[in-house]
VEXFI-174530 format. One record per residue (C-alpha): x, y, z; residue in one letter. Coordinates in nm, 2 decimals. Example, Ala and Ser with C-alpha at 12.3 -4.5 7.8 and 13.67 -1.06 7.14 Angstrom:
! VEXFI-174530
       px       py       pz   res
     1.23    -0.45     0.78     a
     1.37    -0.11     0.71     s
//
This chain:
! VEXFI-174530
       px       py       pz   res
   -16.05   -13.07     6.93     x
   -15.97   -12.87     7.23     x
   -15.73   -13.02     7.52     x
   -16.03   -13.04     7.81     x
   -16.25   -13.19     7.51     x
   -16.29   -13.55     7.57     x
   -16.44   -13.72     7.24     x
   -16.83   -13.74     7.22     x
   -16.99   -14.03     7.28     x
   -16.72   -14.23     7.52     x
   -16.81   -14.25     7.92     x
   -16.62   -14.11     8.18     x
   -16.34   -14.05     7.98     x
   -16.30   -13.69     8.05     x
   -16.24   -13.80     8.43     x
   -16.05   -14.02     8.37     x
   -15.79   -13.82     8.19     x
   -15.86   -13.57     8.44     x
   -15.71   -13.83     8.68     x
   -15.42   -13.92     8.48     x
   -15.36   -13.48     8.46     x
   -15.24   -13.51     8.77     x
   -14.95   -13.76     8.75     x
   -14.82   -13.53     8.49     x
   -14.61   -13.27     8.56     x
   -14.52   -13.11     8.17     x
   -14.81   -12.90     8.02     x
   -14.67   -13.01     7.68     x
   -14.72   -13.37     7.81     x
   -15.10   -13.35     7.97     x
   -15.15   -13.18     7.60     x
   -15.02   -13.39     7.39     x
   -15.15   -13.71     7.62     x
   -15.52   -13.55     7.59     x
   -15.47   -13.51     7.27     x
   -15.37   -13.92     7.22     x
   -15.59   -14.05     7.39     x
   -15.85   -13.86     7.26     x
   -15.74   -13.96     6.90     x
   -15.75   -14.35     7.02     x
   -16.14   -14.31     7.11     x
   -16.27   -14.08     6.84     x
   -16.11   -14.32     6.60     x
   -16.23   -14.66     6.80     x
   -16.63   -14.46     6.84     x
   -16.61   -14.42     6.47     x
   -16.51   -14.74     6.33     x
   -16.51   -15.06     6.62     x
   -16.82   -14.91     6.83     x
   -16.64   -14.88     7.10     x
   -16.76   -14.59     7.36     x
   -16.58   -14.72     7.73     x
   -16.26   -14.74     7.87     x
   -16.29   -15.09     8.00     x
   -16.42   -15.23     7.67     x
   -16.09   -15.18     7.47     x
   -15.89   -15.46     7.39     x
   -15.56   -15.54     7.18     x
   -15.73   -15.58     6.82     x
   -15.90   -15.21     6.89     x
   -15.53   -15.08     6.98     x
   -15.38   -15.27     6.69     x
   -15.65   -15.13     6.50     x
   -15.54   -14.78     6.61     x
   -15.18   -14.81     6.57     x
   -15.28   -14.90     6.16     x
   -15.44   -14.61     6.10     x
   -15.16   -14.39     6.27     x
   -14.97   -14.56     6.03     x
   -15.18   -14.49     5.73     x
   -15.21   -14.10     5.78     x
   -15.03   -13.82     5.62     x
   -15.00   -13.64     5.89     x
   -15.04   -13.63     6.28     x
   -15.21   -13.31     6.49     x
   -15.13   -13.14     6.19     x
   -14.79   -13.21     6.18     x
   -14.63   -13.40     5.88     x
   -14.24   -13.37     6.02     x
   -14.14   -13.69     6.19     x
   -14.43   -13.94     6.13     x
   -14.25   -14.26     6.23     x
   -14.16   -14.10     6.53     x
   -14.52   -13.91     6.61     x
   -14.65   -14.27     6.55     x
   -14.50   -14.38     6.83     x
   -14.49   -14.15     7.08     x
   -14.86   -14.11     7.04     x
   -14.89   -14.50     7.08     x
   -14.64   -14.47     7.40     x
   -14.89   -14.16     7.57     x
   -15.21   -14.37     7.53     x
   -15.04   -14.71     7.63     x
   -14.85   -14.50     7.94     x
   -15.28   -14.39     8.03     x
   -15.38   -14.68     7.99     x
   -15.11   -14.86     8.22     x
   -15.18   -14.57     8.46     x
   -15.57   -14.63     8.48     x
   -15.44   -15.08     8.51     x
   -15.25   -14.97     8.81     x
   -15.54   -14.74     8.96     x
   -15.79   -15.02     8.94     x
   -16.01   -14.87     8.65     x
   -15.90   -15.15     8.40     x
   -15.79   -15.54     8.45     x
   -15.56   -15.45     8.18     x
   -15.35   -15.31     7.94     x
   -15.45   -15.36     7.62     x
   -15.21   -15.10     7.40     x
   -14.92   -15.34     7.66     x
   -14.91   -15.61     7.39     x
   -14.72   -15.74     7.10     x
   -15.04   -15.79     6.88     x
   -15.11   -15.42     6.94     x
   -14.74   -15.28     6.91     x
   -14.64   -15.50     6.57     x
   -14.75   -15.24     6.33     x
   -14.55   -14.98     6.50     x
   -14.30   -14.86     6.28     x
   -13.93   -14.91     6.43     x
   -13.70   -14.68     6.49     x
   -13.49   -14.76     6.19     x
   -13.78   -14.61     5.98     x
   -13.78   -14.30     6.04     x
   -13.77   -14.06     5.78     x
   -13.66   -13.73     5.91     x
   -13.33   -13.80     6.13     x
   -13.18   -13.54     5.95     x
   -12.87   -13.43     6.02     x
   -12.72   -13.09     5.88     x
   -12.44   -13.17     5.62     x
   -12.12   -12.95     5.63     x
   -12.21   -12.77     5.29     x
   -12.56   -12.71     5.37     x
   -12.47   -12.54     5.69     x
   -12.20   -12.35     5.57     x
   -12.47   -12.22     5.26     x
   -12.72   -12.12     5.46     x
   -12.48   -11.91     5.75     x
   -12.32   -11.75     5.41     x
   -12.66   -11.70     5.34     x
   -12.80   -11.54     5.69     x
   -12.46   -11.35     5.70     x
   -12.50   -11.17     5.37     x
   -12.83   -11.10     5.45     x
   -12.75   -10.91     5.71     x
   -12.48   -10.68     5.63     x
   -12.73   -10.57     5.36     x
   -13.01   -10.50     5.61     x
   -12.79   -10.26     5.75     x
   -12.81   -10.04     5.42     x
   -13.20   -10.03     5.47     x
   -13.42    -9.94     5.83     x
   -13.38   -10.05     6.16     x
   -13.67   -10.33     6.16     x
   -13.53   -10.47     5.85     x
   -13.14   -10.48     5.99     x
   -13.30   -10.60     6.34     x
   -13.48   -10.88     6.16     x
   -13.21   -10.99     5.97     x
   -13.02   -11.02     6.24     x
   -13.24   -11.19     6.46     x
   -13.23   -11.47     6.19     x
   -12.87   -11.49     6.20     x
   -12.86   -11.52     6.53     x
   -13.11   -11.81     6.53     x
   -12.93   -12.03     6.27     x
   -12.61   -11.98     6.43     x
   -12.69   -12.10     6.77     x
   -12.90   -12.42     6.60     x
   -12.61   -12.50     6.41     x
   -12.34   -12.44     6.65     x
   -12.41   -12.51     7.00     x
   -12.70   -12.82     7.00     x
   -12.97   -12.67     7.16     x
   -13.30   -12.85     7.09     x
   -13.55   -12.57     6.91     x
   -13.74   -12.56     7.24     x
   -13.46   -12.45     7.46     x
   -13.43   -12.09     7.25     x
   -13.76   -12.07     7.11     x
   -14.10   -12.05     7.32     x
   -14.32   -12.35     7.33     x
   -14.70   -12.31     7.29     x
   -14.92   -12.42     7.59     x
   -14.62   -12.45     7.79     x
   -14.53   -12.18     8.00     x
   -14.20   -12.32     8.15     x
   -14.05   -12.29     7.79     x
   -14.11   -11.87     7.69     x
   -13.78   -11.84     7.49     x
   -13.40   -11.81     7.60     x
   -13.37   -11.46     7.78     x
   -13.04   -11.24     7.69     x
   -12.99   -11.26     8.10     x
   -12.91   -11.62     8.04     x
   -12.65   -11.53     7.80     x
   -12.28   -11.45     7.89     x
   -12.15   -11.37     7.56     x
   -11.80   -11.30     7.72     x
   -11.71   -11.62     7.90     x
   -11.92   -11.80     7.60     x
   -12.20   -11.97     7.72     x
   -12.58   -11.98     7.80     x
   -12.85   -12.14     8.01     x
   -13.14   -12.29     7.85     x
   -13.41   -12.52     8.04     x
   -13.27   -12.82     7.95     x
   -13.52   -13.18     7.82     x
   -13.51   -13.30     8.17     x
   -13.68   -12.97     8.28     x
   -13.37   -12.86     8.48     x
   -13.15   -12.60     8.36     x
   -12.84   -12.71     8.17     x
   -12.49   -12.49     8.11     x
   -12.48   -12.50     7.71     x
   -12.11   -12.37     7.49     x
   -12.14   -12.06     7.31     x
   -11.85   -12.09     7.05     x
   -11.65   -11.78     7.00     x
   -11.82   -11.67     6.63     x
   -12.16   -11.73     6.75     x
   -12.11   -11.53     7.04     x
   -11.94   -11.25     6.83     x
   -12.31   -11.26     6.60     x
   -12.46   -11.27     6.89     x
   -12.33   -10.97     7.03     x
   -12.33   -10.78     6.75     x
   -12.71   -10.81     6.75     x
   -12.75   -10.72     7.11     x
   -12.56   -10.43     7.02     x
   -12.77   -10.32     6.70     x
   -13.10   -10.37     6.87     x
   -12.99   -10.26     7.25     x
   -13.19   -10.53     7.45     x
   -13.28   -10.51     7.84     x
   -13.16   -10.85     8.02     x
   -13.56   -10.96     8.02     x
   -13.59   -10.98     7.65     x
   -13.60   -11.24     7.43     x
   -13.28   -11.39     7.22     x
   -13.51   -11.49     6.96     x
   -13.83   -11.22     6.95     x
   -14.11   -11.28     6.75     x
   -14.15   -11.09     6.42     x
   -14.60   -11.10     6.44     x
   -14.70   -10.76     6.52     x
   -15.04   -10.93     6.61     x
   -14.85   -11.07     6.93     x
   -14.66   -10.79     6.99     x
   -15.01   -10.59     7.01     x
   -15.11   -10.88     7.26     x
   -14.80   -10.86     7.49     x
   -14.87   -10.47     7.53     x
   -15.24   -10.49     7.59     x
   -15.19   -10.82     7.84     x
   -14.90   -10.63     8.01     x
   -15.08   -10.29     8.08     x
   -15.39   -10.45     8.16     x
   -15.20   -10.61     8.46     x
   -15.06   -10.27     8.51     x
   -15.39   -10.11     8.57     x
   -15.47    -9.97     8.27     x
   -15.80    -9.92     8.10     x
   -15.88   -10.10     7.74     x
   -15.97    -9.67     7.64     x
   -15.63    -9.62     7.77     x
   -15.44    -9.91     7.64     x
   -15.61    -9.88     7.29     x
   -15.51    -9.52     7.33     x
   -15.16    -9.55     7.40     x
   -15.16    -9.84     7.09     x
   -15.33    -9.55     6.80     x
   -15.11    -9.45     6.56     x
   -14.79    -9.59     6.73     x
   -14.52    -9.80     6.58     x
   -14.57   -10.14     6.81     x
   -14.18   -10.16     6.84     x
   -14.16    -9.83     6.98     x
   -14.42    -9.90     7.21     x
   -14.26   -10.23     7.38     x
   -13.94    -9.99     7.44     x
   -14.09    -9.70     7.55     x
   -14.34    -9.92     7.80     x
   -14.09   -10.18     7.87     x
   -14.30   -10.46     7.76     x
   -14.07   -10.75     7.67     x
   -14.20   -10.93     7.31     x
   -14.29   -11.29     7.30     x
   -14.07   -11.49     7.17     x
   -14.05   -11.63     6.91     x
   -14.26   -12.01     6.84     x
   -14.10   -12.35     6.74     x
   -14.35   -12.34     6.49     x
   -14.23   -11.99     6.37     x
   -13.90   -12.09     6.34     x
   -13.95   -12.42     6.17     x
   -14.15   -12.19     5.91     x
   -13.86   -11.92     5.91     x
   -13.57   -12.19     5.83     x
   -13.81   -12.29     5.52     x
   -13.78   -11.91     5.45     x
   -13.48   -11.91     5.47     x
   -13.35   -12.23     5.27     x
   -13.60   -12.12     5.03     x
   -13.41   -11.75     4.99     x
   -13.02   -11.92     5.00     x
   -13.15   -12.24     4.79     x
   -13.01   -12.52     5.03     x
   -13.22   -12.81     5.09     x
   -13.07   -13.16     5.23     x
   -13.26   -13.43     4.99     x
   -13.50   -13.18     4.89     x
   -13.62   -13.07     5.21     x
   -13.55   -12.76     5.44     x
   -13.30   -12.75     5.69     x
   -13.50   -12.81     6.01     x
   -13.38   -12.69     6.38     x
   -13.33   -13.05     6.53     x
   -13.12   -13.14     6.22     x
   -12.84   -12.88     6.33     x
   -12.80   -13.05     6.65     x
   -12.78   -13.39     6.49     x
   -12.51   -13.23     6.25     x
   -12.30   -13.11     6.51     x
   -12.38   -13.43     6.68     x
   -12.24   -13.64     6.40     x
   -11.89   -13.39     6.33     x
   -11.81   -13.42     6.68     x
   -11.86   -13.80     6.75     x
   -11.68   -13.85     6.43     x
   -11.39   -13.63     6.41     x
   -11.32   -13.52     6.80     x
   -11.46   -13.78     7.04     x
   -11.77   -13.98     7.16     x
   -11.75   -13.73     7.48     x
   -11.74   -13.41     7.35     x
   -12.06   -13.53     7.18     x
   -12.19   -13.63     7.50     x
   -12.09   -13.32     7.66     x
   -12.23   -13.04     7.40     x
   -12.57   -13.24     7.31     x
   -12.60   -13.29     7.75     x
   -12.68   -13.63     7.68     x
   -12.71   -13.85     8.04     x
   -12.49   -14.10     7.93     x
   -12.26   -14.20     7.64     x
   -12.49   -14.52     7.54     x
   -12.75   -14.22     7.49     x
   -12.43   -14.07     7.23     x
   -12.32   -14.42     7.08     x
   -12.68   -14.51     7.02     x
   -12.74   -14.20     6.79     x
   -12.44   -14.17     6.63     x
   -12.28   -14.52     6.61     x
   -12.38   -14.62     6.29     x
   -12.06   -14.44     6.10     x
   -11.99   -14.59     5.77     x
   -11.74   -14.81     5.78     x
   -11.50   -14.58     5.55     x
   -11.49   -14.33     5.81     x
   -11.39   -14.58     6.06     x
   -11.11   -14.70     5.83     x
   -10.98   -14.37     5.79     x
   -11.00   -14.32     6.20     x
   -10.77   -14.64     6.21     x
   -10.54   -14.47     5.92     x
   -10.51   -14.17     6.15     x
   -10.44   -14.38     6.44     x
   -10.20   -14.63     6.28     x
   -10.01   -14.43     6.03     x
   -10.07   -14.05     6.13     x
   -10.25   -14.03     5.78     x
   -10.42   -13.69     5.72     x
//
């Protein structure tokens, strides 16, 4: 189902979520609202013969939240169900109160406790995953040894290699959220962290923050050393990527987009492509690559923890997880605010909320250290 697809068969949807567009500022959120409440009516037309707006009511929403709960996956995406569950439920019920307070509906009907019971809580999620200490450390051994061995073979394997260091190391060591360094489909705010908004000497970068302003974020020493070393070994212009893609199909796509806007012919453009090593080309035309996609690097960690044979409960180690790791070693070991600070969270409830729930072991060994100056 496309984004400007309303579902087939209900009335005036389509402009009515053409309405609600325009109170949303975040491509990723008019997408992934379009593609909620779209969801809520193909599933309502389908089974409760339900085909308006105005005729939905609590048992059709409590109806919907069920089946949310009952799939295996969500938009294609099986990572974080309990958590897709509810945000989806939170877009349609956020349309729906928008469309209430517009004068379209007398009410909200997603806005109640009979529809929101089967929502699973927070407590049930499945995929807070935080990094563990030895996982990490595995995989960086991992990415490290990789790398010096790439440097034995050609430049496009030693380039790749270190690309993938780089990427690990700055998800494990700085909490940046995936989409802060990597680009984010359909959202053209969020094309990858640029080496211009790295300063690898005074140790920090600038990423486009969750809010949607730009936010200051540490660059510790080692990961600025990797970081450097790869800049070095692949000698990037300020306007390229941190993180490039590795598909030569988008590669192929950037140089025939950018020339194109240059002026150039498709004879031309095909001609300057023929029997040319796509790498070169980007360099020699100084067309920057994409970057590379949350998606890709959710699939290149799996690579990756496939290669070094780390898992964390018998899954991968995925790019959110490193931020909750560092998350959890610095709330537990330095202080509640340097957590705050690193992770850029508003305000330390935000911090306690996430990371409060310590065993109580640890906390006795805190009040040992305290106490006694036990080590």
């Amino acid at each position: 189902m496309s984004d400007s697809d309303a579902t087939p068969g209900v009335r005036g949807l389509e402009t009515l979520l053409d309405d609600r567009m325009v109170s949303l500022e975040s491509p990723q959120t008019q997408r992934n609202t379009r593609l909620a409440v779209n969801d809520l009516f193909q599933f309502l037309t389908e089974n409760n013969d339900v085909d308006r707006v105005q005729d939905v009511d609590e048992q059709d929403a409590r109806a919907w939240a069920i089946n949310l709960q009952q799939r295996d996956e969500i938009d294609g995406k099986n990572e974080l169900a309990a958590n897709s569950v509810r945000t989806y439920f939170a877009l349609a019920r956020a349309t729906f109160g928008w469309w209430q307070r517009s004068g379209e509906i007398d009410r909200n009907p997603l806005a109640t406790t009979t529809a929101e019971e089967p929502l699973p809580s927070k407590s049930n999620d499945v995929d807070q995953q935080f990094w563990t200490v030895d996982a990490r450390e595995q995989l960086l051994a991992h990415v490290d040894e990789h790398a010096h061995a790439a440097l034995e073979d050609d430049a496009s394997d030693a380039a790749r290699a270190f690309r993938d260091r780089s990427l690990v190391y700055i998800l494990a060591d700085t909490g940046v959220r995936g989409a802060e360094v990597c680009s984010v489909s359909r959202d053209d705010r969020r094309n990858g962290l640029r080496w211009e908004d790295v300063d690898l000497e005074k140790g920090s970068m600038t990423v486009l923050g969750k809010s949607g302003d730009q936010e200051a974020v540490s660059l510790p020493g080692v990961t600025a050393e990797k970081l450097a070393r790869y800049r070095r070994l692949i000698e990037a212009p300020d306007e390229w990527p941190v993180i490039p893609t590795g598909d030569a199909a988008s590669k192929y796509g950037a140089v025939r987009d950018e020339l194109a806007d240059r002026g150039y012919g498709d004879e031309e453009i095909e001609g300057v492509l023929e029997d040319c090593e796509i790498d070169e080309v980007l360099r020699e035309y100084e067309v920057a690559p994409p970057a590379l996609t949350t998606e890709g690097a959710r699939t290149l960690l799996q690579r990756l923890c496939e290669e070094a044979d780390v898992d964390i409960d018998g899954d991968y180690l995925k790019p959110h997880g490193g931020r909750r790791g560092l998350g959890d070693e610095l709330y537990g070991e330095v202080a509640a605010e340097s957590a705050q600070e690193v992770l850029r969270h508003k305000s330390i409830e935000t911090t306690h909320t996430s990371y409060r729930d310590r065993h109580p072991e640890d906390l006795a060994e805190d009040i040992e250290k305290v106490r006694y100056n036990e080590e």
